[in-house]
N, C-alpha and C positions, 0 to 999 in steps of 0.2 A: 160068540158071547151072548148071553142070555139080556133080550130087550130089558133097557131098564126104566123105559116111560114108563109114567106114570096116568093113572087114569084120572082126568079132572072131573069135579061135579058141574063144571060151568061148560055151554056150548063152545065159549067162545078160548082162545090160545092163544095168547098175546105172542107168546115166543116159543118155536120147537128146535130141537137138534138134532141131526137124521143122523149117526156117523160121523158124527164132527172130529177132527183133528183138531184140537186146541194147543198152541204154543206160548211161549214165555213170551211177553209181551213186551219185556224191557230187553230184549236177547236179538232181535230182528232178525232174526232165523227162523229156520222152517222147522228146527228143534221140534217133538212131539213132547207137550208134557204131558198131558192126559189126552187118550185115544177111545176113539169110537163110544163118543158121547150121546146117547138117546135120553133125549130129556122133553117132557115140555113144560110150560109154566102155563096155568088156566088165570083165568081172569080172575082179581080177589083171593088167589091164592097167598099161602103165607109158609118159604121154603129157608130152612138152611141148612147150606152145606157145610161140613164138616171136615175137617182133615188135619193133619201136622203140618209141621213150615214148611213152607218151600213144597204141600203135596201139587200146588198146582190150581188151588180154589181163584186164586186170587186171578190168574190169566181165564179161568174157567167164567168168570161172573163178568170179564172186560169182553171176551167172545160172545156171551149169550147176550150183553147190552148191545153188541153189532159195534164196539168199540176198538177190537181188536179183530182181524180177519181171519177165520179157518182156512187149515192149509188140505184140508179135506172133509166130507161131507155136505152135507146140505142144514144149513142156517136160515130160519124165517119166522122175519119180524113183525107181529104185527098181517103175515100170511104173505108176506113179501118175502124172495127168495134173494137173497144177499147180494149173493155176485152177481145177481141181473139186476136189481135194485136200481131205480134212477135215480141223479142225484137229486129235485124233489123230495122223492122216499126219504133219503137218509135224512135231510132236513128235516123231516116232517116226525121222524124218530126222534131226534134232539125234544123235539116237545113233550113228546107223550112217555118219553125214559126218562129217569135221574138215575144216578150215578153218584153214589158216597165216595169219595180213595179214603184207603184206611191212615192210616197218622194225624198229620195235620189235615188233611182235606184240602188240600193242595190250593189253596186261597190263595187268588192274589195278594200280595204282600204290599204294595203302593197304594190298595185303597182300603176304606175301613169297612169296619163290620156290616155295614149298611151300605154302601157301595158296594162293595160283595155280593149279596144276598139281590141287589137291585136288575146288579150285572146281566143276568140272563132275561128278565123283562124288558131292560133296555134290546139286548140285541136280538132274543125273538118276537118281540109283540109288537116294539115302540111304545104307542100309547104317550096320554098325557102325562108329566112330569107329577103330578097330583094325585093321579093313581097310580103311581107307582111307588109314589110314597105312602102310599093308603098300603096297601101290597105288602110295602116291607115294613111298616109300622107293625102289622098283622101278625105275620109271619116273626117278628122280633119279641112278642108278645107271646104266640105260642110256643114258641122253644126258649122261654125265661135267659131274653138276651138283649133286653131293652138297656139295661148299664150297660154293656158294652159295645153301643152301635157306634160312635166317635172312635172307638179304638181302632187302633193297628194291629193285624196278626200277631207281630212279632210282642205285643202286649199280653200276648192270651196264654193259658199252659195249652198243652195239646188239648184235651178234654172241649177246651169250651172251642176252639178251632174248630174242633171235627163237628159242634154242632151245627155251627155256623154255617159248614159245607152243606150238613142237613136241612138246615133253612133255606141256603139257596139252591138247592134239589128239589127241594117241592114249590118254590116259585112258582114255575108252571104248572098246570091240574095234569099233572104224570100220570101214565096208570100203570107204570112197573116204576117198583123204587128199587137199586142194589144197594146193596151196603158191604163191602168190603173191609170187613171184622171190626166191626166198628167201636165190639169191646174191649179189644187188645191191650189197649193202653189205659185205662180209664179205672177209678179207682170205684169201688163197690159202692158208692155213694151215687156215681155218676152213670154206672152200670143200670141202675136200679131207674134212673129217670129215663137214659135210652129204653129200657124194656117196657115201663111202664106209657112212655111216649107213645112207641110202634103198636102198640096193643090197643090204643084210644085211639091214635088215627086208621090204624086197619078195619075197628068197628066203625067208626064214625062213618068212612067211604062206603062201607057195605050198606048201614043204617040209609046214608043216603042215595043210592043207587049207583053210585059210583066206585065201583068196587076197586082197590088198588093192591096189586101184586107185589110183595113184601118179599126181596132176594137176597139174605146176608150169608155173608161166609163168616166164620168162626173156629177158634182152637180147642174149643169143648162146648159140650151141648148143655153144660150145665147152665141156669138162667132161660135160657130158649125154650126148656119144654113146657113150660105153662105157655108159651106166648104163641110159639110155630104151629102149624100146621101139619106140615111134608118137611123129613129130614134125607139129608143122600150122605153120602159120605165119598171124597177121591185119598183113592189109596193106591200107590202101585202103578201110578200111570191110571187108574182106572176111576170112573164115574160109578155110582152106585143107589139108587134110591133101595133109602130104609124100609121109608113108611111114614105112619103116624105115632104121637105120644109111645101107645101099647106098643108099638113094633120096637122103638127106638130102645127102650126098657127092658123087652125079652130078648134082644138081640143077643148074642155069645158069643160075637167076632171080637178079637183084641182091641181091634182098633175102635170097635163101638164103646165096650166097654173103657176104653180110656180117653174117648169124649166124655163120658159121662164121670167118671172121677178125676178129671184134670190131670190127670199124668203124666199128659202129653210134653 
């Protein structure tokens, strides 16, 4: 099979895939759904992959978070090598990764919008009770979710759920974000605010030296080509990097072209 890393402009590789075996991750089986994955993500980069339901994106972006275990190849995180990993290490990923789920964004449902989002400062940082409400004030503010910090999940449509997930993902100063089709459900209105969100904080961290690596799956590339970087595509069992914007656009595989007119 023809390597399908991709070249970064940056030194540095937050996450690569040597051959990876990736499986269903709701399945706990050794099931193969996408095979012999070569991928890596550079620092600051901005990727998404592409596919139809069920291609397999969605266990594909839980293995490269180091969320889900490969049942082959070599996984490294951060230049750490998975199965040797100590546990440390994997701690110490919990920091520096977020992790969107697509739907609801799998929130605690017992606490509110603001216990949510606080959640992961309380149980990675501690810190003072004052700054963490500084923290989630902040963060309630940048994702236009200040009216709804008293509420309960089960109060919210999905839409403003999943935001919510997104605010408590970037809690900690991440430097890969995944997002797991985060548009799926979300009506063109709210579309419009995720794209226009991921696009101000991607420059914002580059702006200020902090570069953050931006990893969504998706059912069509439409909306994402102004925004992304590197697109790939799983098809078939198979990983694929496109390319960029140009590439995504001359492409003349079916399946490219039916990310890009929604067909799918």
């Amino acid at each position: 099979m023809a390597d399908a890393t991709t070249k970064t402009k940056s030194d540095s590789i937050a996450i690569e895939l040597a051959g990876v075996q990736v499986t269903h991750y709701e399945d706990r089986s050794d099931t193969v759904v996408v095979r012999d994955v070569n991928w890596r993500i550079g620092s600051g980069e901005f990727w998404v992959v592409g596919g139809r339901p069920s291609s397999g994106k969605s266990s594909l972006l839980l293995t490269a978070a180091g969320l889900s275990r490969p049942v082959g190849g070599t996984l490294r995180i951060f230049g750490e090598d998975f199965n040797h990993a100590r546990e440390q290490d994997r701690v110490a990923w919990c920091h520096r990764i977020g992790f969107v789920f697509g739907q609801s964004g799998r929130l605690f449902s017992h606490l509110t919008v603001a216990r949510n989002i606080a959640l992961p400062l309380q149980y990675r940082h501690g810190g003072e009770e004052n700054e963490i409400a500084a923290r989630v004030e902040e963060l309630l503010t940048q994702t236009d979710l200040r009216d709804y910090a008293s509420f309960m999940p089960s109060r919210l449509g999905l839409g403003v759920q999943q935001r919510v997930a997104l605010a408590r993902a970037l809690a900690s100063p991440v430097e890969v974000l995944f997002l797991d089709n985060p548009l799926s459900t979300l009506s063109l209105r709210e579309s419009r605010w995720w794209l226009d969100f991921l696009r101000q904080l991607h420059k914002n961290r580059l702006m200020d030296g902090k570069p953050l690596a931006i990893v969504a799956s998706a059912d069509d590339f439409r909306g994402w080509i102004g925004v992304a970087s590197q697109f790939a595509v799983v098809e078939g069992g198979q990983f694929r990097v496109i390319g960029g914007r140009e590439q995504v656009e001359a492409a003349a595989e079916p399946v490219v072209r039916e990310l890009l007119m929604n067909e799918i």
